[in-house]
Backbone as CSV, one residue per row, in Angstrom:
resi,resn,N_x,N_y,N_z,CA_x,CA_y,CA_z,C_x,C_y,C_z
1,UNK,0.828,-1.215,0.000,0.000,0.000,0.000,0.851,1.248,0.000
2,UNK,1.815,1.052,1.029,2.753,2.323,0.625,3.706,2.424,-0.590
3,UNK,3.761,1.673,-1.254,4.735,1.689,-2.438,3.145,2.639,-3.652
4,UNK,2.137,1.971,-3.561,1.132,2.234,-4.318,1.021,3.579,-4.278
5,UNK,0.741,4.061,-2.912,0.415,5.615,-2.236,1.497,6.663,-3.046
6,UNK,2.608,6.458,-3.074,4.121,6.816,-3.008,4.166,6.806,-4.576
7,UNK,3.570,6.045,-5.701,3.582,6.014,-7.286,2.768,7.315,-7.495
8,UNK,1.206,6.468,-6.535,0.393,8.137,-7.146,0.361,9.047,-6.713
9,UNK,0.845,9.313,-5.479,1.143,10.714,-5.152,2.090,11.629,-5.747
10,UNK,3.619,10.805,-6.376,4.084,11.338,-7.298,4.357,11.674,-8.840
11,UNK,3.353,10.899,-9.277,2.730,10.818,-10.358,1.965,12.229,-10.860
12,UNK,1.224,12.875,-9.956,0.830,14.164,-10.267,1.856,15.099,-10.118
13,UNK,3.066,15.289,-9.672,4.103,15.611,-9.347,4.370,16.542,-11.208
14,UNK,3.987,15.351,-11.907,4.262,15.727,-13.453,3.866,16.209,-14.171
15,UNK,3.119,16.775,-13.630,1.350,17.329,-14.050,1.757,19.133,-14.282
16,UNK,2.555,19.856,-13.162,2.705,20.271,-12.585,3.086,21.750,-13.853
17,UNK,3.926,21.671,-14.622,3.635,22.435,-15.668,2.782,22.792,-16.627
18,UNK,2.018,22.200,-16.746,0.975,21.353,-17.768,-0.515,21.986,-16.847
19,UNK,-0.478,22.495,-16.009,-1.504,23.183,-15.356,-1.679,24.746,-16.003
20,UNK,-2.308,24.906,-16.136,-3.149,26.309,-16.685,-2.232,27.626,-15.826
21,UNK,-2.269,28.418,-16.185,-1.317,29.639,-15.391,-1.917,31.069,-15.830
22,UNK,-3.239,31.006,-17.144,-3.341,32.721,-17.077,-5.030,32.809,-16.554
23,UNK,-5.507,31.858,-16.151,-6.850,31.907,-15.915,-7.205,31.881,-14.633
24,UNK,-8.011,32.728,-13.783,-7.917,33.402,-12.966,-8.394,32.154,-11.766
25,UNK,-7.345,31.737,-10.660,-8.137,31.316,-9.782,-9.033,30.751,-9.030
26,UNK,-9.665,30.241,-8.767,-11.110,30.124,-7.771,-10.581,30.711,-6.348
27,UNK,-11.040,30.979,-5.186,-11.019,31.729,-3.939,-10.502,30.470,-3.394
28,UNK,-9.224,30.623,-2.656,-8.298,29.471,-1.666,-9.551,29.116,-0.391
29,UNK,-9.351,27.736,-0.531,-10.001,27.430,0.478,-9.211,27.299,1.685
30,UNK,-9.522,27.461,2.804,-9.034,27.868,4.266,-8.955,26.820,4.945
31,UNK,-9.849,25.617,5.112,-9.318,24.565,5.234,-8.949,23.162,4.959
32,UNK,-7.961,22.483,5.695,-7.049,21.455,5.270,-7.488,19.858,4.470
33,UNK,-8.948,20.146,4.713,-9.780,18.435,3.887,-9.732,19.134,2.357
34,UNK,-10.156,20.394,2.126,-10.003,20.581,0.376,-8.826,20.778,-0.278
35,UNK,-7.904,20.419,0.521,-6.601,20.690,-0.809,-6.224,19.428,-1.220
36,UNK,-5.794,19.462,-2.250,-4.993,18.333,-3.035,-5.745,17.474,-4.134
37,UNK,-7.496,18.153,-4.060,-7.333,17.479,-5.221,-7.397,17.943,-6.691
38,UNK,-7.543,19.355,-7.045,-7.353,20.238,-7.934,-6.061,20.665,-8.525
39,UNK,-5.199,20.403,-7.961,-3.682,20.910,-7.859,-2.455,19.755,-8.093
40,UNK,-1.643,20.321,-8.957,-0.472,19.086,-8.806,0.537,19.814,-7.771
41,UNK,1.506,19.024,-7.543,2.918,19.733,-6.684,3.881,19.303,-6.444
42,UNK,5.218,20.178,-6.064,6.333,19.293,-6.466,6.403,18.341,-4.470
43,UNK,6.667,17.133,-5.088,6.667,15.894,-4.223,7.502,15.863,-3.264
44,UNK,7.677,15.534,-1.968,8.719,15.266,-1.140,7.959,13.605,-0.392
45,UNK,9.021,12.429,-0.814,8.561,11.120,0.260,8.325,11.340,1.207
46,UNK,7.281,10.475,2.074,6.948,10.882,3.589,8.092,10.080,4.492
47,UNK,8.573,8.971,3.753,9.650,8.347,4.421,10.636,8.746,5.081
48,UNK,11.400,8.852,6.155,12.051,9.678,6.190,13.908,8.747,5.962
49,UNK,14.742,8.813,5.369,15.861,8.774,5.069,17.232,8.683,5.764
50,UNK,18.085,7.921,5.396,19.565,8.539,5.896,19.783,8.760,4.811
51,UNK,20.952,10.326,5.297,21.221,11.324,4.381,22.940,10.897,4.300
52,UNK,23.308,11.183,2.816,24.503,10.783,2.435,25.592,11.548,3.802
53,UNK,26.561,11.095,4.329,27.761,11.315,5.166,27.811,12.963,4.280
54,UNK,28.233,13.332,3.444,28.243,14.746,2.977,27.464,15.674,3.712
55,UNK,26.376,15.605,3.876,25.261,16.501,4.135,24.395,16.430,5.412
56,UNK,25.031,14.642,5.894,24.110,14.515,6.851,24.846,15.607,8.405
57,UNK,25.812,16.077,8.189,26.605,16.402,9.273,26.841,17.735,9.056
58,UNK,26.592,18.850,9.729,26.565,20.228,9.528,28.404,20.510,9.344
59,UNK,29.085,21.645,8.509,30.399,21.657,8.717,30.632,22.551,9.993
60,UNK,31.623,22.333,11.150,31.766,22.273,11.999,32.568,23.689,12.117
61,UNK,32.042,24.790,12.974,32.785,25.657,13.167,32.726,26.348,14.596
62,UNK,33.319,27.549,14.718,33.739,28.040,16.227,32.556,28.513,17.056
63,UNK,31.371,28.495,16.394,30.196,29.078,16.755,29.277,28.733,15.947
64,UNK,28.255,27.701,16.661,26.717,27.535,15.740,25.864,28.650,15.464
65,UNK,25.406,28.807,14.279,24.275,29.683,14.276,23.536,29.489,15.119
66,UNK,22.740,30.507,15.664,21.613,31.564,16.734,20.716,31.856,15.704
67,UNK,19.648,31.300,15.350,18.400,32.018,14.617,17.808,32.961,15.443
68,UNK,18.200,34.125,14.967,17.023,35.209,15.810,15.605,35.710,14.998
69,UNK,14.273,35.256,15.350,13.456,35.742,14.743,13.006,37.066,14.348
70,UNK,13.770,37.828,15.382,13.732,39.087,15.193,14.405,39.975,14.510
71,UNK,15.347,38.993,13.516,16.529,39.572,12.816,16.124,39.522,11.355
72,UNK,16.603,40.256,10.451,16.325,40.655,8.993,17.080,39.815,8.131
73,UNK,17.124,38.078,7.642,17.594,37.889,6.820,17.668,37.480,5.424
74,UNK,18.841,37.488,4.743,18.666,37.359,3.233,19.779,35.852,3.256
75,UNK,19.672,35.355,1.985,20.307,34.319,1.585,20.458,34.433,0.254
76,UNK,22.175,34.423,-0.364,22.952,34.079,-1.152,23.159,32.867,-1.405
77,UNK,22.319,32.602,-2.737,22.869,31.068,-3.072,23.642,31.268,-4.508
78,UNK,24.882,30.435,-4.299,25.941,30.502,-5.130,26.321,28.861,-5.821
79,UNK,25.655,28.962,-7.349,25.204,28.097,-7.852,26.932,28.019,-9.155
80,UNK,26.749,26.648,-9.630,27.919,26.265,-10.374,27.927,27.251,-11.684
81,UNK,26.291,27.409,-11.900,25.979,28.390,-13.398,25.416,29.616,-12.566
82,UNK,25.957,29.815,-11.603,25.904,31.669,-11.281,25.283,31.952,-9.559
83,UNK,24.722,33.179,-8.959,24.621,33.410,-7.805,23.035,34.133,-8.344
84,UNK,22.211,33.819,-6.979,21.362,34.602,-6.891,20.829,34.704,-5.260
85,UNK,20.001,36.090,-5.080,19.740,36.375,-3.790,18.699,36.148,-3.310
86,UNK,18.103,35.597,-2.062,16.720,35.851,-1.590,16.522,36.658,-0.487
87,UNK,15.495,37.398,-0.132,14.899,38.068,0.570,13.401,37.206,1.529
88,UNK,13.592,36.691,2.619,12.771,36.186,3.016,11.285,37.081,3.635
89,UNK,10.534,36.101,3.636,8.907,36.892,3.984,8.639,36.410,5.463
90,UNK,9.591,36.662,6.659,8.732,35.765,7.924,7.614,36.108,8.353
91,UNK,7.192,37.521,8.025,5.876,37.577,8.619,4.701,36.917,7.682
92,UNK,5.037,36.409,6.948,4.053,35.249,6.423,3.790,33.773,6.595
93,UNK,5.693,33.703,6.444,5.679,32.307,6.583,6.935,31.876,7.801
94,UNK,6.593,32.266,8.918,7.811,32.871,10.301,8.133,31.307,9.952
95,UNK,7.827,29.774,10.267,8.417,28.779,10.804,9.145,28.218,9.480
96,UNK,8.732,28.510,8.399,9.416,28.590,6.743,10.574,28.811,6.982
97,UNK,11.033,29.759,7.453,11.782,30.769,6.645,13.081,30.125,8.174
98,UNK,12.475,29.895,9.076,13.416,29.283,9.922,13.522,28.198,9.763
99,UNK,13.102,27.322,9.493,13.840,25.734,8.779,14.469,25.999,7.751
100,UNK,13.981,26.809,6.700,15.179,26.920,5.158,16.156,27.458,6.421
101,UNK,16.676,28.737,6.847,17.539,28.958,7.191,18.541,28.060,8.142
102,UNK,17.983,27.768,8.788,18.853,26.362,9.409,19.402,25.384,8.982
103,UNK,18.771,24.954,7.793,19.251,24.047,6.904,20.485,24.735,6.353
104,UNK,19.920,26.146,6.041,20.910,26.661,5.208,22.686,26.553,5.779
105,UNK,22.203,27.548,7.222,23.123,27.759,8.037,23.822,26.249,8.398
106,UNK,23.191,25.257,8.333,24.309,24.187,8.637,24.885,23.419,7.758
107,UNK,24.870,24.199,6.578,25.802,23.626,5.164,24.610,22.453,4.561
108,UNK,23.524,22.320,4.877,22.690,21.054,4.231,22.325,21.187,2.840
109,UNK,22.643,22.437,2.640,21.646,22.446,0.977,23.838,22.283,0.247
110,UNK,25.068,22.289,0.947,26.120,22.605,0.204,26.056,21.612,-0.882
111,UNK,26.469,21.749,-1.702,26.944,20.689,-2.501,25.884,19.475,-3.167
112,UNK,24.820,19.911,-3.025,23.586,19.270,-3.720,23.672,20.218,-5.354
113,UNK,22.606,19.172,-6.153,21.983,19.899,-7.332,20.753,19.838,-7.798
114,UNK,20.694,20.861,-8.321,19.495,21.406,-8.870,19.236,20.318,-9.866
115,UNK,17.783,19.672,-8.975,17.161,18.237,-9.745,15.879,18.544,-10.595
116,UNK,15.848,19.340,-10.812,14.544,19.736,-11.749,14.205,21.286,-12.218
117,UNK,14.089,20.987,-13.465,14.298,22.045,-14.305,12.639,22.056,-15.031
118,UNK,11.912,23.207,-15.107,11.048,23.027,-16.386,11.208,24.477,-16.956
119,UNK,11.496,24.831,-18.491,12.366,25.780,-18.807,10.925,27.084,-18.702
120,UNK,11.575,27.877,-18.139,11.219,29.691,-17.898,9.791,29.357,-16.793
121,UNK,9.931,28.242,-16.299,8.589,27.988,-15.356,9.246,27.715,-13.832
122,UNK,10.028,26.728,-13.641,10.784,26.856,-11.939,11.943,25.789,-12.062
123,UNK,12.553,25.829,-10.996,13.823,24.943,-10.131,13.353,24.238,-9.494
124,UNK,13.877,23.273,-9.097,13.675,22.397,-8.096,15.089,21.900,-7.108
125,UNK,15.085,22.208,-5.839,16.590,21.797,-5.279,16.294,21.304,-3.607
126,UNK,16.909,20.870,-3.127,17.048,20.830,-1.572,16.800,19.539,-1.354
127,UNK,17.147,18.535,-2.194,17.035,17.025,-1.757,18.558,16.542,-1.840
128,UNK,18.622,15.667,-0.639,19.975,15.632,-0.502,20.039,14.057,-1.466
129,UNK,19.780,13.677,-2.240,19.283,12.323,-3.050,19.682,13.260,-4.138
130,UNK,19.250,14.223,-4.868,18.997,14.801,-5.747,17.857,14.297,-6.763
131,UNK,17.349,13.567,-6.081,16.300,12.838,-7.101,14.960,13.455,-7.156
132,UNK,14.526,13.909,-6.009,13.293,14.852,-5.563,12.576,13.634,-4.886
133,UNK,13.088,12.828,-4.117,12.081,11.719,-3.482,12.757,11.411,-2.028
134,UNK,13.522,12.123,-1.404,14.135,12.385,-0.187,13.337,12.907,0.724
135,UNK,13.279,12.392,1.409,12.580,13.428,2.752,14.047,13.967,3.873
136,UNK,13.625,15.154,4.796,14.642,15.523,5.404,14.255,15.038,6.462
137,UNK,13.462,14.655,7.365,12.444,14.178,8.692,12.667,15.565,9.435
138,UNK,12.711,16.653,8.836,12.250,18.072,9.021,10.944,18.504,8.970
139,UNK,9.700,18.437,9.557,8.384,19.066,8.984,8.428,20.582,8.902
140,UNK,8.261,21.502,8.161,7.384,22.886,8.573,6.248,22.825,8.532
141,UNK,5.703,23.439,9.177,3.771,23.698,9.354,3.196,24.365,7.702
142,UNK,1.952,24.258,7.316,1.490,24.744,6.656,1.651,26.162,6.592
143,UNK,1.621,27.233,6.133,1.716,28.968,6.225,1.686,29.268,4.685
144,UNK,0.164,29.029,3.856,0.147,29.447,2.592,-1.061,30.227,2.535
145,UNK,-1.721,30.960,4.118,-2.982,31.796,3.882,-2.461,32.767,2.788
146,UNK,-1.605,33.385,3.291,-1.326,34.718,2.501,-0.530,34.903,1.398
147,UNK,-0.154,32.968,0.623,0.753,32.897,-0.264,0.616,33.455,-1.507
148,UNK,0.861,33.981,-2.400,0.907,33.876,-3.934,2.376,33.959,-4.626
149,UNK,2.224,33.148,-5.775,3.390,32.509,-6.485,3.096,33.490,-7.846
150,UNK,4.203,34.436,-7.471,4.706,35.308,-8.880,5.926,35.087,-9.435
151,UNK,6.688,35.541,-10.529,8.132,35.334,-10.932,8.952,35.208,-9.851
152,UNK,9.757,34.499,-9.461,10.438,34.873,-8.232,10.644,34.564,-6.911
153,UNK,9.081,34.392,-7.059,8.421,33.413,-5.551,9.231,31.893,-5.696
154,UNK,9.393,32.010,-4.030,10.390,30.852,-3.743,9.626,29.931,-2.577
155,UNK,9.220,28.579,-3.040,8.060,27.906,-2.474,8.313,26.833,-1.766
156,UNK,7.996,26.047,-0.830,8.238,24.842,0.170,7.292,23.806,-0.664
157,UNK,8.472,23.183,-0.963,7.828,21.523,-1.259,6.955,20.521,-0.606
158,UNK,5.916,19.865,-0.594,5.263,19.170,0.232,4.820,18.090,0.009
159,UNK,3.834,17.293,0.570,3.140,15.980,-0.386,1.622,16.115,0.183
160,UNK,0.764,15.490,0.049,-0.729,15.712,0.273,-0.867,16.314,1.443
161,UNK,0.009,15.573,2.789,0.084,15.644,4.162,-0.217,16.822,4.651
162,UNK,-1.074,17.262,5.893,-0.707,18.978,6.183,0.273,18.928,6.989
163,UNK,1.247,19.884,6.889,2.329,20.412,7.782,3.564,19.308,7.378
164,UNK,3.740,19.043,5.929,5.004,18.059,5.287,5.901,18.251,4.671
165,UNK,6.037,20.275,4.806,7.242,20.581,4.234,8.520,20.473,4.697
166,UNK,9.687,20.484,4.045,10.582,19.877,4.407,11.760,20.590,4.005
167,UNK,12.773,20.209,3.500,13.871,20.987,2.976,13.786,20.957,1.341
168,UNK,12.958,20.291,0.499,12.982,20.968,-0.695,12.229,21.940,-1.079
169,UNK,12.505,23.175,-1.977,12.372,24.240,-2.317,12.354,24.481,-3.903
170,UNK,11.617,25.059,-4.192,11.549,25.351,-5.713,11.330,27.115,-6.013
171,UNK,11.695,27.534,-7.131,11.689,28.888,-7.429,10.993,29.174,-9.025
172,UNK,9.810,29.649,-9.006,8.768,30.423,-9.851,9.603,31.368,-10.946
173,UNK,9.369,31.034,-11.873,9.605,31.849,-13.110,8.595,32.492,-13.592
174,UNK,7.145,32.189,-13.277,6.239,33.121,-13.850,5.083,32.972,-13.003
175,UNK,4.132,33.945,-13.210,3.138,33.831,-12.333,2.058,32.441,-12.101
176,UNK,2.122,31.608,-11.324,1.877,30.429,-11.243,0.011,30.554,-10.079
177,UNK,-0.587,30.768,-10.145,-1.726,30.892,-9.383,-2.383,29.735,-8.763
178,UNK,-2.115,28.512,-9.474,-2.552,27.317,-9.471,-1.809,26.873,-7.962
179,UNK,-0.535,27.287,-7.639,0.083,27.057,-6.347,-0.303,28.061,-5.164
180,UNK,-0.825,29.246,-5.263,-1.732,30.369,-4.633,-2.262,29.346,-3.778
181,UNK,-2.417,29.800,-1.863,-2.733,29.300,-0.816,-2.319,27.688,-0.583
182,UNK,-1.446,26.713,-1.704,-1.355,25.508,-1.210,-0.110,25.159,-0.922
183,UNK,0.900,26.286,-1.029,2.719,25.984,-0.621,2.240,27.666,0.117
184,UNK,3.869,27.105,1.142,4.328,28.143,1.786,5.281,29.208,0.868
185,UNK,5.378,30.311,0.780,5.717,30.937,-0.059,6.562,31.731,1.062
186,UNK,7.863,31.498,0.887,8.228,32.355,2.236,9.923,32.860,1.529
187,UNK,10.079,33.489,0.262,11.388,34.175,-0.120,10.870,34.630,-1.563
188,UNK,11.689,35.418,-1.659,11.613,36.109,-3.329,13.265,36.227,-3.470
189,UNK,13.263,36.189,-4.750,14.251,36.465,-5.681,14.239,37.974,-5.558
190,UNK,15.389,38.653,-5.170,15.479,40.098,-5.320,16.884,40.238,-5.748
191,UNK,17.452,39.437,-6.606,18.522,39.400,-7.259,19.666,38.427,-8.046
192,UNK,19.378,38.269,-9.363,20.050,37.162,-10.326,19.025,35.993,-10.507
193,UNK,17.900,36.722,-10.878,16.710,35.883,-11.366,16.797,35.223,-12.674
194,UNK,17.635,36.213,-13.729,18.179,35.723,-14.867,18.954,34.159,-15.180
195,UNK,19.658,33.877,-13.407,20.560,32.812,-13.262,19.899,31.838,-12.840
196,UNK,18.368,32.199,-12.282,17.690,30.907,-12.081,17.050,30.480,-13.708
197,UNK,16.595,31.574,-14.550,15.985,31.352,-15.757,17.000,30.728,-16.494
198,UNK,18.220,31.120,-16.739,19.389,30.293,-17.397,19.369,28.493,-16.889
199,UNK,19.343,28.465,-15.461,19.158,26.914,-14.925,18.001,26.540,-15.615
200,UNK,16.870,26.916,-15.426,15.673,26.590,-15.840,15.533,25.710,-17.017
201,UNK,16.599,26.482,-18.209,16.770,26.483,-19.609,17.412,25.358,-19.692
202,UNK,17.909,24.542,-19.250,18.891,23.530,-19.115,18.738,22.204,-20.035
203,UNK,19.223,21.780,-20.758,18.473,20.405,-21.302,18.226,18.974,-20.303
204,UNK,17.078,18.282,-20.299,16.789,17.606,-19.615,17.069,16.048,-20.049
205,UNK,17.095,15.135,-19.295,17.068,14.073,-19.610,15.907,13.802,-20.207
206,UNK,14.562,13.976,-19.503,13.517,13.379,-20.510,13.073,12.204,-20.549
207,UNK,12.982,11.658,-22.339,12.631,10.659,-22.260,13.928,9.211,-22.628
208,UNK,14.819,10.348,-22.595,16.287,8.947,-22.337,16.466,8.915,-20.875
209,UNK,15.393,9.296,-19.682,15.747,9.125,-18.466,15.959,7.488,-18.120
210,UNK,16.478,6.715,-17.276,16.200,5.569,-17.212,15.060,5.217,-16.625
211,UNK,14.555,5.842,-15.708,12.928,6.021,-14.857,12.352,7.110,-15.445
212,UNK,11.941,7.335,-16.610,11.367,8.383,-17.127,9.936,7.806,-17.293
213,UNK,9.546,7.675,-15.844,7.599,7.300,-16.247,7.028,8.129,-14.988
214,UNK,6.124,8.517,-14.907,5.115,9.292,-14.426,5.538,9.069,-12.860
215,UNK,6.030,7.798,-12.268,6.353,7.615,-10.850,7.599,8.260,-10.247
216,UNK,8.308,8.552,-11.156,9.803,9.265,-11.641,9.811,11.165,-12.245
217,UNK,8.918,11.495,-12.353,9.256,12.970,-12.869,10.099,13.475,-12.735
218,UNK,10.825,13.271,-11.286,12.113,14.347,-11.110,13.307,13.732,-12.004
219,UNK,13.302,12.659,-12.366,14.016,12.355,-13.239,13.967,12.995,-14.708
220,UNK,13.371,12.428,-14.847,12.751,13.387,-16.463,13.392,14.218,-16.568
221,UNK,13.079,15.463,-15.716,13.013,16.738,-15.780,13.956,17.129,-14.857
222,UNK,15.312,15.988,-15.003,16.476,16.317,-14.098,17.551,16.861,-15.452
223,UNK,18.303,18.260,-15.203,19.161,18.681,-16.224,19.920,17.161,-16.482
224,UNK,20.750,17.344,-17.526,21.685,16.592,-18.492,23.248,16.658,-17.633
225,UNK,23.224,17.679,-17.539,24.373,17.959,-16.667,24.088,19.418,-15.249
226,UNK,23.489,18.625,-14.230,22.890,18.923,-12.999,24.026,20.170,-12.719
227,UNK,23.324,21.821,-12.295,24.206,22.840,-11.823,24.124,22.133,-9.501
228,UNK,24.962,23.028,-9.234,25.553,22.418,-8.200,25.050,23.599,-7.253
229,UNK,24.439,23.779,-6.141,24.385,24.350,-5.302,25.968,24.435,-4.612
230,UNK,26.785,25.672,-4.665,27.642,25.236,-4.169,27.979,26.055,-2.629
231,UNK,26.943,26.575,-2.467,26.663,26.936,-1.015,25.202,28.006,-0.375
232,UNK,24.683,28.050,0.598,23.737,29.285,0.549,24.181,29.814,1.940
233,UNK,24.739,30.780,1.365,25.110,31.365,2.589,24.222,32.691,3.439
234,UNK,23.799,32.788,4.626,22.977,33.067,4.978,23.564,34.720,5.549
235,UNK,22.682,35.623,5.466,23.232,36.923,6.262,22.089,37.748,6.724
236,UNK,23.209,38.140,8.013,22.150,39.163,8.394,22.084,40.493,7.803
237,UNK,20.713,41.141,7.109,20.880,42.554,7.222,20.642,42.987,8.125
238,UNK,21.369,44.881,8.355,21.424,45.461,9.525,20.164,46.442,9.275
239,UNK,19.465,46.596,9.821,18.163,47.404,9.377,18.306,49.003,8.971
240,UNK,18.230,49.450,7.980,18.533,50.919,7.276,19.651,50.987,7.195
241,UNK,20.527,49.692,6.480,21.845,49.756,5.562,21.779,48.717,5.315
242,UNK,23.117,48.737,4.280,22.972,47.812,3.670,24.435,46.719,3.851
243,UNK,24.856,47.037,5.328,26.092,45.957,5.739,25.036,44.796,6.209
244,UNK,25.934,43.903,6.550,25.682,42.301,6.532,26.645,41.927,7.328
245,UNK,25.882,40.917,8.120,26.758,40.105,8.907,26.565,38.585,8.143
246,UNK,27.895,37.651,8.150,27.844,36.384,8.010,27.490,35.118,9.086
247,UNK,26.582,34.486,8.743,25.711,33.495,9.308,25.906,32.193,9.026
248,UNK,26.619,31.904,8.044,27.190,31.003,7.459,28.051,29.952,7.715
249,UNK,28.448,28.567,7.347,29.664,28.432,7.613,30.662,28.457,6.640
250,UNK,32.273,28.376,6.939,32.732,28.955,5.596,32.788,28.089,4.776
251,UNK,32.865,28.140,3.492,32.756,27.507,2.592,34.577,27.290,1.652
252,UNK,34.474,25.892,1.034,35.573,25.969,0.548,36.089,26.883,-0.760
């Protein structure tokens, strides 16, 4: 039964471009029995995993990050095909935006790649598998009242479950409405959006994937030659300037 559950739940997974994007909406429903069946989305296993020796172990330095909720931060992710910035939303999505960052801050997203591409539409990254069928045994809570997915918007991966987001993350190339109230939407792109659209563009495996069937999407629609997260380094801004403190650990 769980192998069954686990085909079709990610099976709509593929759907996921192929959904309508200029037609307006219906009104988000508010609660948790009506979602999932109108909507495709990108998949995370409920299983939870051991994570490769690379990633499973934060890199070790003189001082752990301190998440302060009360602090202003942004995240630099510095990718093999270029850098781009996010600007997080906590007052939307406060428990979001502190699991990405933690992850961030303890080197978990280093050295992964970007497993899914659909060109000028989104990314897909934060599975330490790279396959998109990893779980982190991280939950975040639901926080998509106030979501909407425009160019840019940077979204929490989930699976039917409420409150099953986890550490994968995907990033919006165009206005996507169909994901409006059912992901947490908790960062924007406020710089080198071009470098996610360049990833985007990527050639895919497809249909020379070796699992290229409907139970498999992230395969498919895994680049040819996967760009590399090669760190996200986390900072604080200082409020009415524009210095930064590093949050990070260092990177090689």
């Amino acid at each position: 039964m769980t192998t069954i559950f686990r085909i079709l739940s990610l099976a709509a997974f593929a759907l996921l471009p192929l959904t309508g994007c200029t037609e307006k909406p219906a009104p988000a429903p508010n609660n948790r029995a009506s979602r999932a069946a109108d909507w495709t989305v990108p998949k995370e296993v409920m299983a939870p995993v051991e994570l490769p020796p690379a990633t499973a172990k934060p890199p070790s330095r003189a001082e752990p990050f301190k998440y302060d909720p009360a602090a202003n931060y942004q995240a630099v992710v510095k990718t093999s095909l270029g850098t781009f910035r996010l600007a997080f939303l906590p007052k939307t999505a406060p428990r979001t935006v502190e699991t990405f960052i933690k992850f961030a801050a303890g080197g978990f997203y280093n050295g992964q790649i970007v497993y899914r591409v659909v060109a000028d539409t989104l990314i897909g990254a934060g599975d330490a598998e790279g396959t998109g069928f990893a779980s982190s045994g991280l939950n975040a809570p639901d926080e998509f009242d106030h979501s909407e997915f425009a160019a840019g918007t940077v979204g929490l991966a989930h699976n039917a479950n409420p409150d099953s987001g986890g550490s994968q993350w995907f990033v919006c190339l165009r206005p996507m409405p169909q994901l409006d109230h059912h992901f947490n939407a908790f960062a924007r792109v406020i710089d080198g959006l071009e470098v996610v659209r360049k990833i985007s563009n990527l050639p895919v495996l497809g249909p020379n994937a070796v699992f290229a069937t409907p139970a498999y999407p992230a395969l498919a629609e895994r680049p040819v030659d996967p760009p590399v997260i090669q760190s996200v380094e986390i900072i604080k801004v200082s409020e009415g300037s524009s210095s930064t403190v590093s949050a990070s650990p260092a990177t090689k």
